[in-house]
N, C-alpha and C positions, 0 to 999 in steps of 0.2 A: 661533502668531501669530493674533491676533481677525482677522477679515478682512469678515464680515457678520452680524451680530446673533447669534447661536449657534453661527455656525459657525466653528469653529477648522482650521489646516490647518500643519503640524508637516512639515518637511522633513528626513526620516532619514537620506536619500542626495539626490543631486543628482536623483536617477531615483524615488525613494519617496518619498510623499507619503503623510500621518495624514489624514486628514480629519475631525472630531470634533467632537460639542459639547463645553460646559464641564466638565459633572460627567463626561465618559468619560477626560479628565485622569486625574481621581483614584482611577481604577476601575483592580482588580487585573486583568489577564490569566491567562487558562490559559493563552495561547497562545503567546502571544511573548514569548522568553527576556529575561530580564532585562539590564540593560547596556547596552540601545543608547542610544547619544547621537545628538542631532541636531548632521548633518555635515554638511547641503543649503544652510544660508546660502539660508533664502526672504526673498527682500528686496520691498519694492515698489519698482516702479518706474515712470518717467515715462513716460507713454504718449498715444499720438495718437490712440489708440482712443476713440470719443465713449462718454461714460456707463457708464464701465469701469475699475473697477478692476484694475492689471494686477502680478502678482508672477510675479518670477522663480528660478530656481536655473541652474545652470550647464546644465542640458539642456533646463529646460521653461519651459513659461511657463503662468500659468496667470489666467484673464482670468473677472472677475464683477463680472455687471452689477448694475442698479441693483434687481432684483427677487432677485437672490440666483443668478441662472442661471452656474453656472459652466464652462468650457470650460476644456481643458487642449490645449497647443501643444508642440510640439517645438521646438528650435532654427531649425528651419527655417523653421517658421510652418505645418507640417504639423499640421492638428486631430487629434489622437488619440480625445478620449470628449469628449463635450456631452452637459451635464442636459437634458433634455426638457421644452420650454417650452409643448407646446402641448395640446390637449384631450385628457384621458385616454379610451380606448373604452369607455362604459359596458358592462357583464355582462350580460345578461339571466338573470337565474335564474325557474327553474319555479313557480307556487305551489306551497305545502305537500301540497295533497291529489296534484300531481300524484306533488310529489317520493313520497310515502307509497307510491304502484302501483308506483312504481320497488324501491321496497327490499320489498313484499309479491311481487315476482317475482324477490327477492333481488340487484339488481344494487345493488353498493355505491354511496352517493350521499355523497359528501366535502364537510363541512359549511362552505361559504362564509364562516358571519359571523362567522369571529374578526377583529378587528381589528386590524391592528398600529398598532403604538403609532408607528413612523415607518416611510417607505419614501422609496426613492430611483431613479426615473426617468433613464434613459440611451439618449441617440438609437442607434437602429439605422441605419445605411448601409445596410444590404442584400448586403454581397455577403461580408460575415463568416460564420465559425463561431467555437462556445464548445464549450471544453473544461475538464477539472475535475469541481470538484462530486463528489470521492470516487467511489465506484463504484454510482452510481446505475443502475437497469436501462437498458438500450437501447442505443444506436449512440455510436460514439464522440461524435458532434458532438451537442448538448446544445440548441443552438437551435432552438425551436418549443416547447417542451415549457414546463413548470412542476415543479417540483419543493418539497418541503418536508426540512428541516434538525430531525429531531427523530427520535432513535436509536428502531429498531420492530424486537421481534421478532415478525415477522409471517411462521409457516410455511409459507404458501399458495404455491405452485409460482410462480414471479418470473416476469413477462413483461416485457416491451420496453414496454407501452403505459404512460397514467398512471394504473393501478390504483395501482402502487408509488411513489407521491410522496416515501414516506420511507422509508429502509432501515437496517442497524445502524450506518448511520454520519455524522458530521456534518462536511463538510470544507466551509463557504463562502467558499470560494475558487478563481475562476476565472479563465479565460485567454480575450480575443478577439483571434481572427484576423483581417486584413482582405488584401487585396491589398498595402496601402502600409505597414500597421503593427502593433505588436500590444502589448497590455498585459495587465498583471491588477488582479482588483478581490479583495479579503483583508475582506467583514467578520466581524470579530472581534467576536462578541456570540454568546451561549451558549442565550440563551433560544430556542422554538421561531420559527425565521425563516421564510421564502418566497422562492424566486427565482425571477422569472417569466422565462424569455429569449428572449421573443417571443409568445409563447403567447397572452395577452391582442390584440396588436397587432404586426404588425407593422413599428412606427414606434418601439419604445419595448422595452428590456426593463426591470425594474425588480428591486430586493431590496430586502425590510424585514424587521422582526421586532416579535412581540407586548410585549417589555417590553425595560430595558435603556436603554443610551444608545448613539445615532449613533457609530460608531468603524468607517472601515472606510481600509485602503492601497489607493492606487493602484499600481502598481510597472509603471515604464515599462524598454525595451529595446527592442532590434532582432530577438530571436531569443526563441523559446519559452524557450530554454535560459536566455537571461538572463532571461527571466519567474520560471521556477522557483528560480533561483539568489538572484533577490532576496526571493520568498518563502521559502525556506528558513534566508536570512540571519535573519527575522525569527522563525519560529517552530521552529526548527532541525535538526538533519540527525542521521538515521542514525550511529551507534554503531556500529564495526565490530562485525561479528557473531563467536562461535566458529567454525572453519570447519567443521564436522561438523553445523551448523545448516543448510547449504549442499545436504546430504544428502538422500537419500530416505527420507521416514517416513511409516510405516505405521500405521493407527489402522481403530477402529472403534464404536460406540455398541452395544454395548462388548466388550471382551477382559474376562468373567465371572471370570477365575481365574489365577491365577501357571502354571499346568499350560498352562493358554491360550495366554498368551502363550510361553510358552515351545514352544510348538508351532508357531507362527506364526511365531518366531524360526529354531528347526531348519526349516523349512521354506523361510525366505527361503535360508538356506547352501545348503540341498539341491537348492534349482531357480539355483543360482549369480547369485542378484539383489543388487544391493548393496546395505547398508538401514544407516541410521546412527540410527535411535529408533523407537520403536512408543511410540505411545499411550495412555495408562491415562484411560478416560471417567470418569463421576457413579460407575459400580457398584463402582470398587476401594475407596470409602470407607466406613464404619458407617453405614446408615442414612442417607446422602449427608451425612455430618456434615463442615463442609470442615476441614483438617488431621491426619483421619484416617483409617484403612485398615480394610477388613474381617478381621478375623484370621480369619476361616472360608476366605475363597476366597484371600486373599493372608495369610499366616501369617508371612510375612518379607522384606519389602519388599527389606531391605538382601542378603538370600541373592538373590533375582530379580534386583536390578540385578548382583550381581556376578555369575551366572551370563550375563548378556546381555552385560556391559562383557568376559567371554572371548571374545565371540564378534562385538565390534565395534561392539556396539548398545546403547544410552543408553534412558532411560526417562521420557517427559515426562507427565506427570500434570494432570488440568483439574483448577481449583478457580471456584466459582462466589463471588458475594459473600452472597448467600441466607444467612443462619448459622441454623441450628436453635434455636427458642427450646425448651430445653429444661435443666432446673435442674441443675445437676449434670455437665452437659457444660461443659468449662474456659473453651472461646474461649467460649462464653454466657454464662459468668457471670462473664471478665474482663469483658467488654463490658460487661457492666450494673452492676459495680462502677463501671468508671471512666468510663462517661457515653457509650461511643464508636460510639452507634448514634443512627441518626436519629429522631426524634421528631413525633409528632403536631402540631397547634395547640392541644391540650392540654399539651402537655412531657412525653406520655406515650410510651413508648416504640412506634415504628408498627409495624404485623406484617402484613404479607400473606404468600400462600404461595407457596412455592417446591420445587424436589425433596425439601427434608428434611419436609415439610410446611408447619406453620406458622411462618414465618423473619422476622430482622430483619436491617436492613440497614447496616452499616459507614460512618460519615458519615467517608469518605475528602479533605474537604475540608477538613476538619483534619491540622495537620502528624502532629498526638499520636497521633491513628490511621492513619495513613501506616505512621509508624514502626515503632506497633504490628504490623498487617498485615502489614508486611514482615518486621518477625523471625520471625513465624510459619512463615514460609519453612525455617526450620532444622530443622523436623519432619520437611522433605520430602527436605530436602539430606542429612538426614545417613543417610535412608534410601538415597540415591544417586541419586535425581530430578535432572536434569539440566535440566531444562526446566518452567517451570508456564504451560496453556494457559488463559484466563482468558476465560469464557465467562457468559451469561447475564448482561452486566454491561451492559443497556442502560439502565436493568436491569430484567430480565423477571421478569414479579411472572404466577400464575395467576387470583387471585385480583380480578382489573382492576387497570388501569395505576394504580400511587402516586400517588396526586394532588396536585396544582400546590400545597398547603399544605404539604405536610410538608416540616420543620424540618432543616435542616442547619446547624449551631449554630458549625462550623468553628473557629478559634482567635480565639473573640469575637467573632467577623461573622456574624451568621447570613443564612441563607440560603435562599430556597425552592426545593423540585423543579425549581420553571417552570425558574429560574436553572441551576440543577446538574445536570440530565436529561441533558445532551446532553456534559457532562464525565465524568458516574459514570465510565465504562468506561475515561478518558482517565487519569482521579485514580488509577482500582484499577491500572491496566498501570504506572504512576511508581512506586505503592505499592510493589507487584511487583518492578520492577525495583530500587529502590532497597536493598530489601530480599536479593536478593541476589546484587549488588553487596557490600552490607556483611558479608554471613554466609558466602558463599560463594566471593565473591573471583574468581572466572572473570566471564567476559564473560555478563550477564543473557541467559535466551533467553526472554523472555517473548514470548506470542500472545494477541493481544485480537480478538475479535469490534466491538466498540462503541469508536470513535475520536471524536477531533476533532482540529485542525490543531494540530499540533507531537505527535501521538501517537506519530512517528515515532521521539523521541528516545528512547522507553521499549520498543517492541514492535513486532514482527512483527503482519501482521494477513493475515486470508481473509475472504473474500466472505461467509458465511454459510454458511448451511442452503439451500443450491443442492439441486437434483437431477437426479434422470438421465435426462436430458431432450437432445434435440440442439439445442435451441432455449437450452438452459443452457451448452452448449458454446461455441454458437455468442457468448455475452452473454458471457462467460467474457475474452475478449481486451479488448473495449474497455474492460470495469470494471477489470483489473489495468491498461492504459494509462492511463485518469484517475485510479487512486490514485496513479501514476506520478508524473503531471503534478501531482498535488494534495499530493506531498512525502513520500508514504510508497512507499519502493522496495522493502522489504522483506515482497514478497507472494504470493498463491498462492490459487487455489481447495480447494475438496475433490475431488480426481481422479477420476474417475466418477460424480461428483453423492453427494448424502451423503442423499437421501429418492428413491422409487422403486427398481426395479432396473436394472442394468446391463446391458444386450447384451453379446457380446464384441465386437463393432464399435465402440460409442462406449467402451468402456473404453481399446479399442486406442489410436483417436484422439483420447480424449481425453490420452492419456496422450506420447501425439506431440504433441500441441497446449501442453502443459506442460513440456515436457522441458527450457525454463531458467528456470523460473522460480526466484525466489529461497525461498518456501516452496514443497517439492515435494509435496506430503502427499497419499494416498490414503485417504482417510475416507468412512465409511458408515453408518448406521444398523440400529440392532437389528431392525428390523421388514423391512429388504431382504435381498435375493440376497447373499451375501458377494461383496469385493471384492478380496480378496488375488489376485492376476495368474494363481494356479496352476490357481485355482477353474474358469475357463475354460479351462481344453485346455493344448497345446503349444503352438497357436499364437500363440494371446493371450499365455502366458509369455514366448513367446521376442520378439515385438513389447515386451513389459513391459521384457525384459532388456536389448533393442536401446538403448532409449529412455535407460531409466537408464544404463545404462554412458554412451554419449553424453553424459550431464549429469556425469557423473563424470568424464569427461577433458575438461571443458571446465571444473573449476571453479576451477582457478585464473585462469582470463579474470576468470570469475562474481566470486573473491575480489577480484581486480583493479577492475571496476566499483563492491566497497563499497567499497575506498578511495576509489574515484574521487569516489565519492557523500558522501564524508565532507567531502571538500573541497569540494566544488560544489551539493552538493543534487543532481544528475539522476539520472533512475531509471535501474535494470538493463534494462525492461523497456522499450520506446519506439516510442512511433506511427511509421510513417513521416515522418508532416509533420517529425519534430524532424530529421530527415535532412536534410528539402528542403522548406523550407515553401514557396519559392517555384513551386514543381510542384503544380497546382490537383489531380493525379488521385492524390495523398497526404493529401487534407484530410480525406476520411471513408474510409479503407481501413479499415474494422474488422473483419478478418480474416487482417490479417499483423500483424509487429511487429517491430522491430528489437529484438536483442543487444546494447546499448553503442551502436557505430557501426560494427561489423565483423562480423556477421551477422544476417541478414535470414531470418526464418521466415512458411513459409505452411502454414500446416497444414490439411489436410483436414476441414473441420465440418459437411460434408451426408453422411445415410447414404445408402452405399450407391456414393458418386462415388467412382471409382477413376481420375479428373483436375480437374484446379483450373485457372481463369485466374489468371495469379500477375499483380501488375504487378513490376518491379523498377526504381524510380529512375535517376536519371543515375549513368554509372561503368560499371566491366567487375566483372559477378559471378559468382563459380566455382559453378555446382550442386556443392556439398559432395559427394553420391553416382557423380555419374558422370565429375564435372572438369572438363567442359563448360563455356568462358568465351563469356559473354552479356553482349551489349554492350544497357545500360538504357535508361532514359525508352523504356520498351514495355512493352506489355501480350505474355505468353508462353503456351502451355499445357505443363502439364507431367502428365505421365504420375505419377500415384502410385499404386500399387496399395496395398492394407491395411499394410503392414510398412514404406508409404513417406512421410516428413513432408518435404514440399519446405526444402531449408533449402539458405543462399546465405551466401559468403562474399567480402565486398569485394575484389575485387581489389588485391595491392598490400600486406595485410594480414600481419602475423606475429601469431598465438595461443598462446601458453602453451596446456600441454597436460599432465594426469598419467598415469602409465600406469596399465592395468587395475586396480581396489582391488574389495576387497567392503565396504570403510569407509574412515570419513577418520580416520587416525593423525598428525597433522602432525610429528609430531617420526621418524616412520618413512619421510618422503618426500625421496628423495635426489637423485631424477631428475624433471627439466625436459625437456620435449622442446615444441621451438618449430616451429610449423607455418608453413610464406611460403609463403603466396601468391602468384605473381609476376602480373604483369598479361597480359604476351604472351611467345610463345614468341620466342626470339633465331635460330633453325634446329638442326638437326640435327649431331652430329659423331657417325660410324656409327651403333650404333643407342642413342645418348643425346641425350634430350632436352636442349637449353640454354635458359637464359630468360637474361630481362635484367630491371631493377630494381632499385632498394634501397629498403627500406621501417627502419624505426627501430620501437620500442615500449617502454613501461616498463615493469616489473612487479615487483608489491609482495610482501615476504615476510616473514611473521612469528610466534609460536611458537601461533598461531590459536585461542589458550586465553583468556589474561588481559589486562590491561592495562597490561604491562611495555612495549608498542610507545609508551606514552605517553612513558616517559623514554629513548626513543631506540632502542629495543631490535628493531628492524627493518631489512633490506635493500631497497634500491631498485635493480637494474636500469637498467641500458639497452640493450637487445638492437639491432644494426644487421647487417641482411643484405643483403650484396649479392651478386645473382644471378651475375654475371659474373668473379668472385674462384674461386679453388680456396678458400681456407678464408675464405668467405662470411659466418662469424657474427664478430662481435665485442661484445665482452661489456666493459660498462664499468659500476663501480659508484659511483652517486650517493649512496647512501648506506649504511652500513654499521655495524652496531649488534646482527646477532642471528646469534650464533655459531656456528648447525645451518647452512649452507648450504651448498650443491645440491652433489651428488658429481659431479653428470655433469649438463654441459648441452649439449645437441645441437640441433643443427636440423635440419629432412626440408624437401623442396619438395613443394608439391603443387601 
């Protein structure tokens, strides 16, 4: 609906609101899945408001005046967001000669005069935080800062400050919090953007972008959760994963040789660690030529994996987008037969350099090269590659960043960098995954470095080229919680930093600090300390082995949360606030994180501290280690020594549980064992403990390979225990569909 001279505004849901010019109408999206109808019924209506235009939907109202200023209401008449009507803070910038002493004593100076082509001004209250914005450096809460929307690989050791305005990834889409309310702002535009959220002023945050057209969502609710929920609706949700993705895997820059790994495999059995894949870097391939292997150092790809798949362990391989211009190699010279590389402003074909040398690059914006791409995939599958991790796809050129012309020609749309910069990594993970999906038939495991919003539906992603750093550990929580928040659940750092070397102290804890995430992965670089757990002593092993087993008997919770995610959008991985946002001492914790809603982790991030201030929320929380139930909304200390990750479980709670594995077999798991929680003890009958309580739970089960769960082919759960019954469980099934199920289901109290 036109509402003021250019500006359009599209009711998706009663709660979502488009907001747009004319020509972003007719513009294709990366981001937001195809299908949705407008279901919000934005009407205008009669209003008493002077010199106001005022439209409605069932939840909001939304009120613009006579100069274009818009305000958005609740039903109640509660203001949620107002444009900013009033003077903007002029910048003072440096003159030139000064800026010049600045960068002649090397301090980076970020060059102010790009201009965007539109931005958009929004009052600040003052008593908000912002959350989102992908996993940019810093603190969970986002406000004060500025950031920039334009995928960087930029090696240099990551800090909290605004050195790193851009990082490999691009999610503009955020979340405010206030006391009374909370919303998000979705814009969806690809070129290099800006979002300032307060930084400039603060009366005002603002977001624009240098090209492109106006197109961004509002999406109102009551709860973060419904923030997320309506975001996700739009650019869509997580794919159940394989459960063996769930796993512990092991990698490094690089395993040189099939002997290698294979060394690193017997070694994980021999020190009794659990590991479901190790990682093959750039060096297993000729000359980093991508879809092929070195037959010197790997002579048979398909004999390695089968020798690892006896001993429980899958084999996930990088591929870069970089291709080798080189005659005579095959993916080089289909590509230049059939057009499927991007192009200069000449229509010549572009080349910068990359690991194989001199490379060109895959115009993934095309369906025709999707395709392509994706079949490629069958070189790696039928070797027994299990997994492709997709790297350098911001995309990282040596030779200076591709510049803003080259040609991306796509299925007759072309296209410039400026445009597709910020999609590459988004297009090559779909590519990836589409590809196989179709060749391989199992659940895709793809891992992309380089995202933008809806990357979720295609890929697993990690933080980057972090390093071993405690200052990296410490950044490590809040960037996986605003990928969280920003729709991609399915995440992980590099477990001891992947540039510098490791202590045994921060490997330990970083490795406690990790211990549910969704990608668990321990990755490192060829130029460091090795990181494999054994390298450090006994003791660090057996901290390594404590950790993972832990992530191992908790991963059918973990499994249960990516159903949960499939239906809802929300991450595994979660701030406190999404607990209790109305608890002001949960809005910048960024140093715990919730489980789901039924475990609360604090992990140790200073060396050296062998105790932590924990806070824990409203509710009675069990310290998992010692059973101790802590009644919340307190601040506690607790004692952890090195082998100790504070971790709390809600009171009230039942947890799925696997026993002991050294890999994940799903069709080998026959036993459930459900853990309750009770909230209080009932008293004593001799020397047995009795409680009281009943708690319920669902829990989802299915062949954690393929996508037969699609046509039914799953069991649903309903576990009910109550404390006060001699036979306390009962077991009821919701749904029923997949024929392996559980030989023994038990329950324990703790």
């Amino acid at each position: 609906m036109k509402i003021y001279e250019n500006l359009y505004i599209d009711a998706i849901t009663d709660k979502i609101l488009r907001i747009h010019s004319e020509k972003a109408a007719e513009m294709e999206s990366f981001a937001v899945k195809g299908g949705l109808s407008l279901e919000g019924g934005l009407q205008k209506v009669t209003s008493s408001v002077w010199d106001k235009d005022v439209f409605a939907t069932k939840s909001l109202e939304i009120q613009i005046s006579s100069v274009g200023v818009m305000e958005i209401f609740d039903k109640g008449g509660k203001l949620l967001c107002a444009d900013y009507a009033g003077e903007r803070r002029e910048v003072q910038s440096l003159p030139e000669e000064e800026l010049e002493q600045m960068r002649q004593e090397g301090h980076i100076v970020h060059d102010q005069s790009e201009t965007c082509k539109f931005q958009v001004f929004k009052c600040l209250a003052g008593d908000e935080v912002v959350y989102g914005l992908g996993d940019k450096t810093g603190f969970l809460n986002k406000k004060g800062y500025d950031f920039m929307m334009w995928n960087s690989d930029n090696p240099d050791p990551q800090v909290e400050n605004q050195t790193f305005k851009a990082m490999y990834k691009s999610f503009p889409f955020f979340i405010v919090l206030r006391e009374e309310c909370v919303y998000g702002i979705f814009l969806d535009n690809t070129y290099r953007s800006y979002f300032d959220m307060g930084y400039e002023s603060n009366a005002y945050y603002s977001f624009g972008a240098v090209g492109g057209e106006l197109d961004y969502y509002f999406i109102a609710g009551d709860t973060i959760a419904d923030i997320i929920k309506g975001y996700t609706a739009l650019t869509g949700r997580a794919p159940l994963p394989q459960l063996w993705t769930l796993g512990y895997q092991q990698s490094r820059w690089s395993y040189r040789s099939a002997d290698e790994v294979l060394e690193v495999a017997r070694n994980l059995r021999k020190y009794d660690i659990p590991c479901d894949a190790i990682h093959l870097d750039i060096d297993y391939m000729e000359q980093f030529k991508v879809f092929t292997t070195n037959e010197k150092t790997f002579p048979d790809i398909r004999k390695l994996s089968d020798e690892l798949a006896a001993m429980g362990i899958k084999l996930v391989s990088i591929i870069d987008p970089g291709t080798k211009l080189e005659k005579g190699y095959d993916v080089y010279d289909e590509g230049i037969r059939e057009g499927y590389f991007a192009k200069d402003e000449d229509g010549e074909v572009y080349q910068n350099v990359v690991w194989p040398g001199d490379s060109v690059f895959p115009d993934f914006t095309s369906k025709r090269v999707r395709e392509w791409w994706g079949s490629l995939t069958k070189r790696l599958t039928a070797k027994g590659i299990r997994g492709i991790w997709n790297d350098m796809n911001e995309p990282a050129s040596f030779d200076g960043p591709l510049p803003d012309n080259v040609v991306f020609e796509g299925d007759g749309k072309k296209r410039l960098h400026r445009e597709v910069h910020n999609v590459y990594g988004h297009l090559m993970a779909k590519a990836t995954y589409d590809g196989l999906k179709a060749y391989d038939g199992r659940r895709p495991f793809v891992i992309t470095r380089a995202c933008y919003s809806g990357s979720q539906k295609y890929s697993t992603a990690w933080t980057g080229d972090n390093q071993s750093l405690w200052a990296h550990l410490q950044m490590s929580i809040p960037q996986l919680l605003n990928l969280g928040m920003s729709g991609m659940p399915m995440v992980g750092t590099d477990i001891g930093g992947f540039g510098s070397n490791a202590t045994p102290e921060l490997l330990s804890r970083w490795i406690e600090a990790s211990c549910f995430a969704p990608l668990f992965r321990n990755h490192t670089a060829k130029y460091t300390k090795r990181q494999e757990p054994w390298q450090f002593g006994e003791e660090v092993t057996a901290i390594n082995r404590k950790y993972i087993e832990l992530h191992y008997k908790f991963l059918p919770y973990l499994y249960d949360l990516c159903y949960e995610q499939t239906k809802t959008g929300l991450p595994i991985l979660r701030p406190l606030v999404m607990y209790d946002q109305h608890d002001r001492e949960t809005w910048e914790c960024n140093d715990e994180y919730m489980v789901g809603s039924k475990i609360l982790v604090a992990p140790v991030v200073q060396q050296g501290a062998t105790a932590r201030m924990v806070y824990l929320p409203k509710g009675v929380w069990i310290d998992y280690w010692t059973g101790e139930r802590i009644t919340g909304k307190r601040y506690i200390v607790k004692e952890a020594a090195l082998d100790v990750c504070p971790v709390y479980i809600k009171a009230g709670s039942i947890l799925p549980t696997y026993r002991k594995m050294q890999s994940i077999e799903p069709d080998q798991i026959d036993t459930l064992v459900l853990e309750y929680y009770p909230e209080k003890k009932a008293g004593r009958t001799g020397f047995v403990s009795r409680w009281e309580g009943s708690s319920r739970y669902e829990h989802y089960q299915d062949n954690g390979v393929d996508f037969a769960y699609e046509d039914g082919e799953y069991n649903l759960y309903a576990f009910t225990f109550h404390a006060m019954r001699k036979n306390g469980l009962q077991v009821e099934m919701l749904h029923e569909g997949y024929g392996n199920k559980y030989k023994t289901i038990k329950a324990v109290v703790r």
